[in-house]
C-alpha positions in Angstrom: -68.9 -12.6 -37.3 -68.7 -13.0 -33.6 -70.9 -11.1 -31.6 -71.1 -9.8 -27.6 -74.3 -9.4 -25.4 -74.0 -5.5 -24.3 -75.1 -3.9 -20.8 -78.6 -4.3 -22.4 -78.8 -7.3 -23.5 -78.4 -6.5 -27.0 -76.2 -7.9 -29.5 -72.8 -6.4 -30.4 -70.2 -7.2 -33.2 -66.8 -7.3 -32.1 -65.3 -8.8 -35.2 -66.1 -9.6 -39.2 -66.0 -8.4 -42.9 -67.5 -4.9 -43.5 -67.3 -4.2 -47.9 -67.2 -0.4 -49.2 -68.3 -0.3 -52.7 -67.7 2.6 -54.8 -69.7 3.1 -58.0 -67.6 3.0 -61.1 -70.0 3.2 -63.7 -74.2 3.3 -64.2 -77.1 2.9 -66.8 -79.9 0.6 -68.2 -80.1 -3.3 -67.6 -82.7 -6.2 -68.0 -82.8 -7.7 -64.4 -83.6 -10.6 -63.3 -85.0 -9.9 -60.2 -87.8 -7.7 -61.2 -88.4 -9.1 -64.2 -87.8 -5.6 -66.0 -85.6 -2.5 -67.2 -83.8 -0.9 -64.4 -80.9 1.7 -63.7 -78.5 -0.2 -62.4 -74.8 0.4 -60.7 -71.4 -0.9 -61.8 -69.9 -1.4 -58.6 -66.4 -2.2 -57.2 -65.2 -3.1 -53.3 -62.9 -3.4 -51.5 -63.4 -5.7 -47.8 -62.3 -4.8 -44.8 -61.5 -6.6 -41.3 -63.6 -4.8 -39.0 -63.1 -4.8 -34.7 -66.0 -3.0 -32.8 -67.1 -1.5 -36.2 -63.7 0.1 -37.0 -62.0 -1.3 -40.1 -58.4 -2.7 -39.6 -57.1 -4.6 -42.2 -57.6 -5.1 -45.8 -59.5 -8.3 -47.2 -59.0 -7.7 -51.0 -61.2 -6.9 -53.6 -64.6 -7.6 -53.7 -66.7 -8.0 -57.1 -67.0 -5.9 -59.8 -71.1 -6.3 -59.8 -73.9 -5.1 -61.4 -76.7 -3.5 -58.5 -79.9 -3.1 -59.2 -80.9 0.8 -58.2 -85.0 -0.3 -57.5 -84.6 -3.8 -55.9 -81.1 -3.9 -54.8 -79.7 -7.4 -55.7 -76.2 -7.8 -56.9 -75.5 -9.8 -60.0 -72.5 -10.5 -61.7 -71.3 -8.3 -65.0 -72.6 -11.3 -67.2 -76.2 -9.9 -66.0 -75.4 -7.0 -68.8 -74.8 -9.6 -71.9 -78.6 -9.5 -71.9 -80.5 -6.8 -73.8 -83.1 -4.2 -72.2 -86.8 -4.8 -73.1 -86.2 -2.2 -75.1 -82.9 -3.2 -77.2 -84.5 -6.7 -77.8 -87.6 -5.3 -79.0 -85.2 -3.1 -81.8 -83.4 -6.3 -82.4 -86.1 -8.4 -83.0 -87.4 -5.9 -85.4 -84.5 -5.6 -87.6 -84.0 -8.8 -87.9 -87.6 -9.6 -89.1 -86.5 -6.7 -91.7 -83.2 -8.2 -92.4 -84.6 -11.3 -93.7 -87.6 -9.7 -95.6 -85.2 -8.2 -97.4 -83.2 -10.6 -98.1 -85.8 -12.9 -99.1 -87.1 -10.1 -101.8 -83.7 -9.4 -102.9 -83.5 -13.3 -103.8 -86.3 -13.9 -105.2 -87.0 -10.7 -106.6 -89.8 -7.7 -106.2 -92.5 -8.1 -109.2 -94.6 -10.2 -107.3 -97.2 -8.3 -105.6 -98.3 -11.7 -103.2 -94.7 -11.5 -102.1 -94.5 -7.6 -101.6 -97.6 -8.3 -99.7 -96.7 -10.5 -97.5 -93.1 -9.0 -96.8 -94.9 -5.9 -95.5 -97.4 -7.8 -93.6 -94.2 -9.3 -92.0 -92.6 -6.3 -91.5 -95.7 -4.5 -90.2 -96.5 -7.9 -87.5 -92.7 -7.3 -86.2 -93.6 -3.6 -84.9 -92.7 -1.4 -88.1 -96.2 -0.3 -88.5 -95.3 2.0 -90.9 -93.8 -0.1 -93.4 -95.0 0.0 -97.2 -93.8 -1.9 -100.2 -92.5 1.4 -102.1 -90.3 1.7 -98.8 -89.0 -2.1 -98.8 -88.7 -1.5 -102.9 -86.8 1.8 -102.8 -84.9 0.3 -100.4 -83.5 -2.4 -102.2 -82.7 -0.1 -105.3 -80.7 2.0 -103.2 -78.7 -1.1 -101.9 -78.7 -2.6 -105.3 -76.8 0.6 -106.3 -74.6 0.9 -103.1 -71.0 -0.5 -105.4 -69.9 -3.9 -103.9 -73.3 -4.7 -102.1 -75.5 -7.7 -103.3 -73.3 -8.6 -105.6 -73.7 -12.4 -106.7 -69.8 -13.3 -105.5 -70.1 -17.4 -104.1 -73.6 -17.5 -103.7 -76.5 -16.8 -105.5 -77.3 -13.8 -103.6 -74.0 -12.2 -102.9 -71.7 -12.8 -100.3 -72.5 -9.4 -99.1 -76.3 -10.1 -98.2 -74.9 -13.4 -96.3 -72.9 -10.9 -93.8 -76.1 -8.3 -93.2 -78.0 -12.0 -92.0 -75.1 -13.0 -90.0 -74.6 -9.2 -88.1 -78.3 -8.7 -87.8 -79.3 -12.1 -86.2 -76.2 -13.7 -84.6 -76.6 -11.5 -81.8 -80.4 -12.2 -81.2 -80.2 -15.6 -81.6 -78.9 -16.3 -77.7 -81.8 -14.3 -76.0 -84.3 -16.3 -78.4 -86.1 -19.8 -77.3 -86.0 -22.1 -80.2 -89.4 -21.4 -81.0 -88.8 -17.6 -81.4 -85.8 -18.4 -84.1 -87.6 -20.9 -85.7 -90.8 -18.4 -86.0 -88.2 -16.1 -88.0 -87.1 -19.2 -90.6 -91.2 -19.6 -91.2 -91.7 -15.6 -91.9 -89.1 -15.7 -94.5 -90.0 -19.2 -96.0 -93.9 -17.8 -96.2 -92.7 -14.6 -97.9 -90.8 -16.4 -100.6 -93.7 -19.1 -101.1 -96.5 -16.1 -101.7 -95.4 -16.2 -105.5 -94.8 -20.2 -106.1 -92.2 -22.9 -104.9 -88.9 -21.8 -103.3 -86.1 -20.7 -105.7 -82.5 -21.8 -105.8 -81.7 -18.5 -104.4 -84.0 -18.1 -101.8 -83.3 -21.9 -100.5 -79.9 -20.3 -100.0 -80.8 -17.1 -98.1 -83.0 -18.9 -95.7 -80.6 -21.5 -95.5 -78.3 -18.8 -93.9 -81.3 -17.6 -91.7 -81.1 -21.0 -89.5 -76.8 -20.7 -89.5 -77.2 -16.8 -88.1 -80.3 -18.2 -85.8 -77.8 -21.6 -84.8 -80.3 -23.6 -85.8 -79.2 -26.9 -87.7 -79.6 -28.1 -91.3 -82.5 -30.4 -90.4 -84.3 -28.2 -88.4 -84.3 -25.3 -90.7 -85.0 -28.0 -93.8 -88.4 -28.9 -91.6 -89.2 -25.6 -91.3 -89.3 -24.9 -95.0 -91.4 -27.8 -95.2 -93.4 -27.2 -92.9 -94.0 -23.7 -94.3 -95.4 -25.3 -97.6 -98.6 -26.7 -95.7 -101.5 -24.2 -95.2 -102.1 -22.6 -91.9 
């Protein structure tokens, strides 16, 4: 941007780009900047070549970006693949649920070590009010539900295979490695309260670590490592 020194000795602009934005949408974001949920803008511009502060001719578009309302700093839309504090929390916690359920549906409910531990699961991943009637009514009522949990190419029913898959494939990029490993180890300790793994339940948690992306080694480790004592 070139500049002139006024009758004051202050700088002018004669020439550059001036951007207007206009908002095309708003709501709720993770950003990075301050490390939090914020309102943020979904913004649009357009740039502008500007002589002595009056705009002249167009400079084509400029973003779409995301604006954060508190600290101000433009990101790109990518910024909103990432889940509020909020939606991961919710996440987090239905998956936990998720596999506890799958893991009882497995290896079944008349152990009351494993209904134990399943709620003590449940309970650690926020769902304080989580009882073992609740996670054993529950899994009547989808017992029941026609076409779901039925055993179809695996032991526990292709059906059960696609509630793993939709409740932890998206949760699996916004979690370190530890964190989906940590889920593997919750499910492996709920089916070892009542004995050795089953058939069944091998399979389940062996489509934990797929939804989770972890590989067949890892996850194989993590069963093992499940077996020792904490």
């Amino acid at each position: 941007m070139l500049q002139a020194r006024g009758l004051f000795g202050r700088n002018a602009r004669v020439c550059g780009i001036r951007t207007s934005w206009t908002t095309i949408g708003d709501g709720e974001f993770f950003c990075p900047g301050c490390g939090g949920d914020r309102n943020y803008r979904h913004r649009t511009g357009r740039r502008r070549f500007t002589l002595l502060g009056m705009p002249l001719l167009r400079r084509g578009a400029a973003g779409p970006v995301v604006e954060c309302a508190a600290c101000r700093t433009r990101f790109g839309p990518e910024v909103l693949d990432r889940p509020t504090t909020a939606r991961f929390s919710a996440m987090l916690k239905d998956a936990v649920h998720t596999v506890a359920l799958a893991v009882l549906v497995s290896g079944g409910t008349s152990s009351r070590a494993v209904r134990r531990t399943a709620v003590h699961t449940v309970r650690a991943a926020g769902l304080a009010d989580c009882t073992e009637d609740q996670l054993t009514s529950l899994i009547e009522a989808l017992a029941a539900d026609t076409g779901r949990y039925v055993a179809d190419t695996t032991p526990y029913g292709a059906a059960l295979a696609i509630e793993l898959h939709e409740a932890l494939e998206p949760l699996a990029p916004h979690l370190a490695p530890t964190g989906r490993e940590s889920i593997v180890l919750q499910g492996a300790r709920i089916a070892l309260a009542d004995g050795p793994y089953t058939q069944a339940e091998r399979e389940v948690l062996a489509t934990v670590g797929v939804a989770l992306r972890l590989s067949e080694d890892v996850t194989a480790r993590l069963l093992e490592t499940a077996r020792t004592p904490s």
